[in-house]
Phi, psi and omega in degrees: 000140176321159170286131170280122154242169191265195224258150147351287204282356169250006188241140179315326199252046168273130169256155215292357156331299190299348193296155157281196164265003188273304178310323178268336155342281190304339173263001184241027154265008230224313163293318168282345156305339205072004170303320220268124170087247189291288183345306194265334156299334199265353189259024172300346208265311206269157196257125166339140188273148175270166204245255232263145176217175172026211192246028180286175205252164188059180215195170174204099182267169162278189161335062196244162162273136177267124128334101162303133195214207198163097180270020212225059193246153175210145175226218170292291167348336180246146184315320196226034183264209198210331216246132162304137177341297180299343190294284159342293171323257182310332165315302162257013151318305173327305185248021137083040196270119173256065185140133145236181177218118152291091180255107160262162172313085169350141125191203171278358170259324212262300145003293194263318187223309207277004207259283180330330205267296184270027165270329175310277188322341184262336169275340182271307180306344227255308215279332197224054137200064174284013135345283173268116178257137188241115173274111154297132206210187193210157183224094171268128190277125168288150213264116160077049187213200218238200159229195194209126187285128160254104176216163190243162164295162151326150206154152186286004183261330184329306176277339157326278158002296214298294204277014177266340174272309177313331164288347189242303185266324201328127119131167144264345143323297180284004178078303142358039167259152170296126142115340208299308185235026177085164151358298196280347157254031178284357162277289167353293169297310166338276167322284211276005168281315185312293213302312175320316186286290213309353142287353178282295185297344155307309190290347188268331184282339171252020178090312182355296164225154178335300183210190184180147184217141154218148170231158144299119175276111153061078204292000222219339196303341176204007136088026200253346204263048201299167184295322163334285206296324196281307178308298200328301173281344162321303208264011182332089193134317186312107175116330191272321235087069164178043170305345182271338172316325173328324189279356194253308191256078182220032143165196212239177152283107155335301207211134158308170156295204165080058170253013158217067165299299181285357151340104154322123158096343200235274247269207180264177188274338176252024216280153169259144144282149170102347179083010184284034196250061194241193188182155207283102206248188183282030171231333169291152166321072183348313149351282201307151157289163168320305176316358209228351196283330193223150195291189191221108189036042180096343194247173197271147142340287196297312176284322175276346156285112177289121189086353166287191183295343184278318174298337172302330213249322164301302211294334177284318164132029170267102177264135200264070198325161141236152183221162161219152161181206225251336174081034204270129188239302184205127163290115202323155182019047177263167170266342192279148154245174165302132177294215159228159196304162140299151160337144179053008185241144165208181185304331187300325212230011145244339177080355198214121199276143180283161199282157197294192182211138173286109173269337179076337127303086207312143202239162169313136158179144163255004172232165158261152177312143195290137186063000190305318189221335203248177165192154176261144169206114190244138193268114192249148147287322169229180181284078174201168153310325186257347163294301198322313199298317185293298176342283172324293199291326177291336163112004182301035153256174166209178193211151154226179192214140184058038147071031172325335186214170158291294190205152185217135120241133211230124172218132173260119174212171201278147173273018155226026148308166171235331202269200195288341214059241194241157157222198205297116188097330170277201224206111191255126147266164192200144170283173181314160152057007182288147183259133163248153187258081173321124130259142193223082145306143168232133165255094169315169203261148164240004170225194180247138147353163152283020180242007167070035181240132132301129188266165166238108183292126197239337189221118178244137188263119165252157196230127202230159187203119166011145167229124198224349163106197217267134190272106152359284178270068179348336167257016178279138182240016174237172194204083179310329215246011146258111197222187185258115194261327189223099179278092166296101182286102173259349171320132183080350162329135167208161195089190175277121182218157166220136167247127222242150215194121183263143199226179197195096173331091183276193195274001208222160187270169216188156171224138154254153149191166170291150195188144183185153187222200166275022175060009231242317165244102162198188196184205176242144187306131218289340186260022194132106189308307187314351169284302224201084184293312207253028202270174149331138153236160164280138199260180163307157182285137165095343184243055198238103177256125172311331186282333182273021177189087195257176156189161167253166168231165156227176164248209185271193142247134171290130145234118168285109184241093210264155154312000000 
């Protein structure tokens, strides 16, 4: 495999003359990490330090840089995408990606010709651009469930992996879709979603490939996805002798692609972002309300309800990763279209759709270019494949939408601790009644978007919540004892700040974590003001422009709270 080399704005000998301005941001936060240069090369192999172990009190994560990423890209390779590999490819370069993941669709071309064909290609990008790292994945339709991006590290298996799973787990390959065979084999389909991770994770316990991920695609978009199943699959494995799957399954989309379905003036009058214009059919979760159907400032119901299934799911004291990202099949106000086939050729009997043609006529589309609007920002010690993956699984994000921030860092540590403390995804222990310090650096946009806005943050919220451990009822989706305890008004702050926010041990362990938008939309929270004074809303159908209602999540810190 090619030598990884680092990203422009990490690597010394770029001088920051050449940077933009985004670029130079990102090297003096790489500095102030203690990152910068040999440091941050040499540590791509390593995987984030767990913060509190065995039974000292406090915690300690290390340094870190955050990576910009997207797991969620389709290219020709997929039945119903537009773009070529390479399209793909330099787009997000263009928009500041240092990682993707290529998930093409399942099916039997892509199985058979299309998984080999763009491994070629992935293997040719990797050699003459080692800059930039591209994770081959799969957008597995999970059987009587929604899908999931799944990619492994590099290797020699990596695409082996993929298409020994499509074939084996898919589905929709297997006909194993909701409502497909009736009632009675809604156990089935069940069951074989389990069998999968816990077959993912068999291929990671025996070396087969390196590593391996899985996440949930757009959980909420057709409601199919019940709160059973998303535990199942987190804990998939937990209890048989097969504990490392846990490990496998490890969180969902925060917020979907599609994020400009809904453009005034471009999408349909009832278009949702996110592709969200759906309602509650004979195959959804009976549970979920009306309300779950549709987004919230851009995000799934399940991560923007305070106190929603994502707070249901932190509250047992599990943590449940969230990402967002653009889902790119066709781009707002693009020009390309599909070719046409040659004779006798379609997707089944090539795996590969023909590359597009420029029409020079703006075309149908809901998304954006990978990183153009949505972004992943994963907590790294080095530059690599397998950091972005340790990273992810540790739980180091945070996610924005319209380049909202720069830079975030968030460390919880106890107050008469001395050291950095804990950050995003760990874990502080602390005794009953100890006073703890939130600290939250920011770093503002130092540019303007592609929509031509400087973004501006006007608000950051924290939000805290119970820890009462594994819930009796698997489908339960509300978290009563989580709510938004501290809003901080920052409009007009620019530059690098840190707000410091006093937090306080109670009888019981807890979590915090973040949220904060442009302040441009808000309201009270699908569960209530006394919850959620200020949150995300849904906008009119036809009337959802992404650039005027941005927000960041983070995810959460854990606090253990011992005798």
């Amino acid at each position: 495999m090619t030598e990884q080399q680092l990203p422009t704005w990490a690597d010394p000998a770029v001088s920051p003359a050449d940077l933009d301005a985004q670029g130079v941001s990102r090297r003096g936060l790489l500095r102030r990490a203690g990152l910068f240069g040999a440091a941050f090369a040499l540590g791509s192999a390593a995987t984030p330090a767990l913060a509190a172990s065995g039974r000292g009190l406090g915690g300690e994560d290390p340094r870190l840089a955050y990576l910009v990423g997207d797991h969620h890209v389709h290219s020709v390779y997929s039945h119903d995408a537009k773009y070529t590999f390479s399209q793909q490819a330099r787009a997000a370069a263009k928009y500041g990606l240092d990682w993707m993941v290529f998930n093409e669709h399942s099916n039997f071309g892509h199985a058979y010709y299309g998984a080999k064909m763009e491994h070629a290609e992935i293997l040719k990008a990797r050699a003459e651009n080692p800059r930039q790292l591209i994770f081959q994945g799969l957008e597995w339709y999970i059987p009587a469930a929604e899908h999931c991006t799944v990619f492994a590290a590099p290797g020699p298996h990596e695409t082996d992996l993929l298409t020994q799973f499509e074939l084996a787990y898919d589905g929709k390959l297997l006909g194993y879709t909701e409502g497909s065979a009736g009632a009675t084999d809604t156990a089935r389909n069940e069951a074989h979603a389990v069998k999968a991770i816990q077959w993912l994770a068999e291929q990671r316990r025996t070396g087969y490939v390196d590593d391996v991920l899985v996440l949930a695609n757009h959980p909420l978009r057709l409601g199919i996805d019940s709160p059973h199943e998303i535990r199942n699959w987190r804990d998939a494995g937990w209890g048989g002798g097969n504990e490392e799957a846990a490990e496998i399954m490890i969180g969902m989309e925060g917020a979907p692609g599609a994020q400009g379905a809904a453009i005034p003036g471009w999408g349909s009058a009832t278009a949702i972002r996110g592709e969200y214009q759906n309602s509650r059919s004979a195959q959804s979760w009976a549970g979920f309300p009306a309300g779950a159907y549709v987004t919230y400032g851009g995000f799934d119901w399940a991560t923007a309800t305070v106190g929603g299934l994502w707070d249901a799911m932190l509250s047992e004291g599990r943590l449940f990763t969230i990402t967002t990202n653009s889902d790119n099949h066709r781009t707002v106000f693009d020009t390309w279209k599909n070719g046409d086939w040659p004779a006798g050729q379609n997707f089944d009997n090539t795996g590969k759709l023909p590359d597009p043609v420029n029409t020079d006529t703006t075309q149908p589309g809901s998304d954006f270019w990978p990183g153009e609007f949505s972004r992943t920002h994963v907590g790294v010690t080095g530059y690599g494949y397998r950091a972005v993956m340790a990273g992810l699984r540790a739980g180091r994000v945070w996610l924005d939408h319209g380049h909202l921030l720069d830079g975030l860092d968030v460390r919880l540590k106890r107050d008469c601790d001395h050291g950095r403390g804990v950050t995003l995804g760990g874990r502080l222990r602390v005794r009953k009644g100890e006073r703890l310090t939130l600290e939250v650096t920011v770093t503002s946009a130092s540019r303007a978007n592609t929509h031509g806005v400087l973004p501006q943050l006007a608000h950051v919220d924290v939000i805290r919540g119970a820890v009462r451990g594994p819930v009796a009822d698997r489908d339960a989706w509300q978290a009563p004892d989580t709510r938004v305890v501290r809003t901080q008004d920052v409009s007009g702050r620019k530059g690098t700040y840190t707000l410091r926010f006093p937090v306080t041990a109670g009888d019981e362990s807890f979590y915090v974590r973040l949220r904060g938008s442009d302040g441009k939309r808000n309201g009270t929270g699908y569960l209530g003001a006394s919850i959620d004074p200020h949150g995300p809303i849904p906008h009119e159908p036809g009337n959802g422009d992404p650039w005027a209602d941005t927000w960041f999540y983070s995810n959460p810190v854990f606090v253990d709270v011992v005798n």
